[in-house]
C-alpha positions in Angstrom: 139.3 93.5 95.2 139.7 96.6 93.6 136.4 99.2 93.0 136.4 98.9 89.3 136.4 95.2 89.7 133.4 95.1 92.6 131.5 97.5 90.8 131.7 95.6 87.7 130.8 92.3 89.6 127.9 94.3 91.2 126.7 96.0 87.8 126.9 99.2 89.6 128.1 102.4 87.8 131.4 103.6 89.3 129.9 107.4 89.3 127.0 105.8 91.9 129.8 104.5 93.8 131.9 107.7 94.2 128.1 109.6 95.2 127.9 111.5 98.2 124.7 112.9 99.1 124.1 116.4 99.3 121.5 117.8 101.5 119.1 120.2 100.3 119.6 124.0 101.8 116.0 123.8 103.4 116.7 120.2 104.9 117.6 121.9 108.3 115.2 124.2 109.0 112.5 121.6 107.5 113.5 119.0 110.1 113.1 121.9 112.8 109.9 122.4 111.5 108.8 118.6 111.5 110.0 118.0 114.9 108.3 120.7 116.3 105.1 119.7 114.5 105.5 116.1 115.9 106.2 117.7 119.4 103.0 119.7 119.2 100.8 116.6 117.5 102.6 113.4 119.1 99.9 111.1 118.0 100.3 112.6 114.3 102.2 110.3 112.1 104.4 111.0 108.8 101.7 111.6 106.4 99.9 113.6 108.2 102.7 116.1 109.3 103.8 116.1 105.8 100.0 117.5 104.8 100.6 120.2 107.4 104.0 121.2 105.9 102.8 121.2 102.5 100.1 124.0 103.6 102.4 125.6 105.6 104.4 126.1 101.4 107.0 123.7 102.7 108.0 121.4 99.6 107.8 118.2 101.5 106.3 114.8 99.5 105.6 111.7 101.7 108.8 110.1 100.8 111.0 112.7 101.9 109.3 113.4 105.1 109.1 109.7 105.3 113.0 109.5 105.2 113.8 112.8 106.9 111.2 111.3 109.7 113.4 107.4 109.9 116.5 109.8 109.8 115.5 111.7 113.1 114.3 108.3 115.1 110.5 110.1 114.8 107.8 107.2 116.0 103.9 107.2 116.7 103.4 103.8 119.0 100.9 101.4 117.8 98.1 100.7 118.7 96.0 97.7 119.6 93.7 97.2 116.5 89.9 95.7 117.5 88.2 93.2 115.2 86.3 94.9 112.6 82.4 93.3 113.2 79.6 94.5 110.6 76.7 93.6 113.5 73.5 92.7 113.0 71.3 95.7 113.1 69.8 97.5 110.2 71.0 100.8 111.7 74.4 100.4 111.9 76.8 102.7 110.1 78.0 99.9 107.4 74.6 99.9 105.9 72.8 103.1 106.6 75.2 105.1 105.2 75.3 109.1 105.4 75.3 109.9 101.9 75.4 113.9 102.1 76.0 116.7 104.3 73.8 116.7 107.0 72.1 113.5 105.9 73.0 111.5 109.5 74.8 112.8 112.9 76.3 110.4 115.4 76.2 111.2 119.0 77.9 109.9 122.2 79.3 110.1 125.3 82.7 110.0 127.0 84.2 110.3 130.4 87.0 111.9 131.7 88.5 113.2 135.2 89.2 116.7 136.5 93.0 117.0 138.3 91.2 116.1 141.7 89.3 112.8 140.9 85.5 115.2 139.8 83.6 113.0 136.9 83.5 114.8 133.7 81.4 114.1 130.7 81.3 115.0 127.1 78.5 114.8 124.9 80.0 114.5 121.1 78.1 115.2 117.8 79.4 114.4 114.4 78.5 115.0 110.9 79.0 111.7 109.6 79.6 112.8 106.3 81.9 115.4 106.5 83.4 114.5 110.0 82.7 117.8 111.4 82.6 117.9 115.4 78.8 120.1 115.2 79.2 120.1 119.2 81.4 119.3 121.8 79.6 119.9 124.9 81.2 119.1 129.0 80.0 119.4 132.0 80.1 117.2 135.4 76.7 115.4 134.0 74.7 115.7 131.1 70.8 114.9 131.4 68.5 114.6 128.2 66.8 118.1 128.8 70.7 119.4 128.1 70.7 116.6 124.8 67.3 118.7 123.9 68.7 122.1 124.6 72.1 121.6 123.0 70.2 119.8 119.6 67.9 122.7 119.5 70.7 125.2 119.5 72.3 123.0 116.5 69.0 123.3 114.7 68.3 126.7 114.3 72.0 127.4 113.2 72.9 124.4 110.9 69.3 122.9 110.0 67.6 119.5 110.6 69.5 116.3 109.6 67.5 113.6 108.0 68.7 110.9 110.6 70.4 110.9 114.3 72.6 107.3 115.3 73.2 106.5 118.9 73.7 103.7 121.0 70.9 102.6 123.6 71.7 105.0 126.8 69.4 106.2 128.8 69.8 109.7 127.4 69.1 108.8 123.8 66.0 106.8 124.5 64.6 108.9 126.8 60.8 109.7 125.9 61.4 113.8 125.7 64.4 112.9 123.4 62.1 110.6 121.4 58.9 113.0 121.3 60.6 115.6 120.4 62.9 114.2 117.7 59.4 113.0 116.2 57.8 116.5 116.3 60.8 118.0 114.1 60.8 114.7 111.9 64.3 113.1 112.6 64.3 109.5 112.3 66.4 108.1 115.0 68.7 105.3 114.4 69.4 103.0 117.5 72.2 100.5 116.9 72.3 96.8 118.6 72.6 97.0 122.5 76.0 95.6 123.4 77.4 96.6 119.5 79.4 99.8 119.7 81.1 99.3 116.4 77.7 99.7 114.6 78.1 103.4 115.3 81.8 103.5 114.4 81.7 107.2 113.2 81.2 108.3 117.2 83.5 105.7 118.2 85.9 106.7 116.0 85.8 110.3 117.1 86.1 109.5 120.8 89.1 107.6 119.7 90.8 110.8 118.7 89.5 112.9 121.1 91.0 110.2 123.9 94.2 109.8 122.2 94.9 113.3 120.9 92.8 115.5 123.9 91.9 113.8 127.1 95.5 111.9 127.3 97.4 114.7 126.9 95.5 117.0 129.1 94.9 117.9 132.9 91.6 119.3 133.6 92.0 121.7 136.5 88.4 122.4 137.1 85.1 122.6 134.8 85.7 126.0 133.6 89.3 124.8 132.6 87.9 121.6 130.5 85.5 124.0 128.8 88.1 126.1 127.7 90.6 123.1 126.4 87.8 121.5 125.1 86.5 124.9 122.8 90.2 125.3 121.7 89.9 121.4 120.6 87.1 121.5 118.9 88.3 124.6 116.6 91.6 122.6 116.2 90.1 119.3 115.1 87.4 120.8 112.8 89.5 123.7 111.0 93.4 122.6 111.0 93.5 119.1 111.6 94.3 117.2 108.7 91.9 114.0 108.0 93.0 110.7 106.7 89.7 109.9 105.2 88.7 113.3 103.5 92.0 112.9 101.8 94.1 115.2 104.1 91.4 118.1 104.3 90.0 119.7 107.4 86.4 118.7 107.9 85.5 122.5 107.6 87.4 122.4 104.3 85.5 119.4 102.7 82.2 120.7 104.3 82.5 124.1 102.2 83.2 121.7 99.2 80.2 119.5 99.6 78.2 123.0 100.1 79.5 124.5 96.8 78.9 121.2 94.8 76.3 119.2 96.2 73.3 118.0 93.8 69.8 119.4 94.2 68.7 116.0 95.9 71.8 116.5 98.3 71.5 119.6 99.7 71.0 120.0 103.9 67.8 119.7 104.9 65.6 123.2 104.7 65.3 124.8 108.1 63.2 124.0 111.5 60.0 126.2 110.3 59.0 124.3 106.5 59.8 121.2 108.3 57.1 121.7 111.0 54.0 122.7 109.0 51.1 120.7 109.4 47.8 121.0 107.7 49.2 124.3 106.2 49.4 125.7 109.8 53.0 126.5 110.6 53.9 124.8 114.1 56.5 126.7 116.9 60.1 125.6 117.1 59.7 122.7 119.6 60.9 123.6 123.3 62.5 121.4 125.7 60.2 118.5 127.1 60.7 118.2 130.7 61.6 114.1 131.3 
C-alpha cells in the first residue's frame, strides 16, 4: 500500500507522516541535569525533580520531564501502600486539625543503627501546618528531661504552640513532660494506644526521613549521625520540594503563612504573657527532674 493511500485510510496528514522530531538545543544538557538530580535524590520522582529544575531557571513542565524521564529508563520503586484508618480517638490528626502556623506539633521517635550495631535514636518535631522539621534531635537514648530541655529551647526561639500530638510512650506521658506542658498551657493531644495512623503527620515524616536519610546512610559514630542528621534537617526544611505545600519548601510556605496570616491566626505570643498569673508574671519553667 502506498503512503498517500495509508495515510488517507488512517485520516492522518501526510506532513505528520514525513515528521521527524527535532530535539531542543537544551535537551542534552537538561537530561544531564535530571539524572544527576535523580542520582542525588533517588527516592525523588518526576514531578518533584521537575520543581527543582524549574528553580534552578530550567524550562522544564511535567510533561516534558515526564517523557525525557520514560526516555532515559528513570524509575522510583513503589512502595507498599497501608490502609488508610480514620481511628477512633478525638485526637487524632483527621479531626483535630492544625489550622495555622504553630497551632499543633507532632512528635516522635525513630530508631536507627550506628556502622557497628550501637542503638541510635531520633526524637522528631513537626509543625503540622507548615511541615517544618522545628527539631531533629539524636543521640544513643533520649529520656523526657532531654524532651523537656530540647522543647524549652524550641520555646524561647519559636513561641508556644497551642497543641502538642504524640503517641502513648513512656516519654510523652511522663509526669515532668505533663506538669510542665500544663504550667506553659499546651494542651496535649494523646492519640489511641495501638493507632499510629491517628498521628499521621509524625508518621509521615519518619517515612521520609527512613526512606530519603536513614536508608541511604551509614552512621559511623554519634558525632557522625549528628552531623548527617543537621545537614538533613537544613535539606528537608529549606530545598526540598513538598508535594502537599504545592512544591514549596516548608521554610518557603512558613514565610508565607507569616506575611499573610489573619489576626486570629498568628503564632502564639511568647513564653512570658503566656505564664502570668494573678498579674504576677511566673519564670520560664525549668526542667522537672522525673
Amino acid at each position: 500500500m502506498s503512503e498517500r493511500r495509508a495515510c488517507e485510510v488512517l485520516n492522518q496528514p501526510r506532513s505528520c507522516q514525513r515528521y521527524e522530531v527535532k530535539p531542543r538545543d537544551d535537551e542534552p544538557k537538561l537530561i544531564e541535569r535530571m539524572r544527576d538530580l535523580a542520582r542525588h535524590r533517588p527516592r525523588f520522582g518526576y514531578r518533584r525533580i521537575a520543581a527543582l529544575l524549574r528553580r534552578e531557571a530550567w524550562c522544564a513542565s511535567d510533561t516534558r520531564v515526564f517523557r525525557l524521564w520514560r526516555q532515559e529508563g528513570l524509575k522510583v520503586p513503589q512502595k507498599k501502600r497501608k490502609r488508610r484508618r480514620l481511628g477512633a480517638s478525638e485526637n487524632g490528626c483527621d479531626r483535630r486539625r492544625a489550622e495555622h502556623k504553630d497551632h499543633v506539633w507532632c512528635w516522635d521517635f525513630v530508631f536507627d543503627r550506628t556502622a557497628s550495631g550501637s542503638v541510635l535514636k531520633w526524637l522528631s518535631i513537626v509543625d503540622e501546618y507548615t511541615r517544618e522539621c522545628l527539631a531533629l534531635k539524636v543521640d544513643r537514648s533520649i529520656t523526657s528531661e532531654d524532651v523537656i530541655d530540647t522543647l524549652a529551647e524550641l520555646f524561647a526561639m519559636r513561641g508556644v504552640p497551642r497543641c502538642i500530638r504524640s503517641d502513648n510512650g513512656p516519654e510523652f506521658i511522663a509526669h515532668a513532660i505533663r506538669r510542665w506542658l500544663a504550667q506553659v498551657d499546651v494542651q496535649t493531644l494523646y492519640v489511641e494506644p495501638g493507632s499510629p495512623w491517628e498521628n499521621g503527620y509524625a508518621e509521615s515524616f519518619h517515612s521520609r526521613v527512613r526512606d530519603e536519610f536513614l536508608a541511604l546512610e551509614i552512621f559511623e559514630n554519634l558525632q557522625a549521625a549528628r552531623e548527617l542528621t543537621a545537614a538533613w534537617k537544613e535539606d528537608y526544611n529549606h530545598h526540598r520540594p513538598h508535594g502537599s505545600l504545592g512544591y514549596q519548601t516548608p521554610s518557603q510556605f512558613a514565610a508565607a503563612c507569616a506575611a499573610s496570616a489573619p489576626a486570629s491566626a498568628t503564632p502564639q505570643p511568647p513564653l512570658q504573657q503566656h505564664t502570668r498569673r494573678d498579674d504576677e508574671e511566673i519564670p520560664f519553667p525549668q526542667p522537672i527532674p522525673s
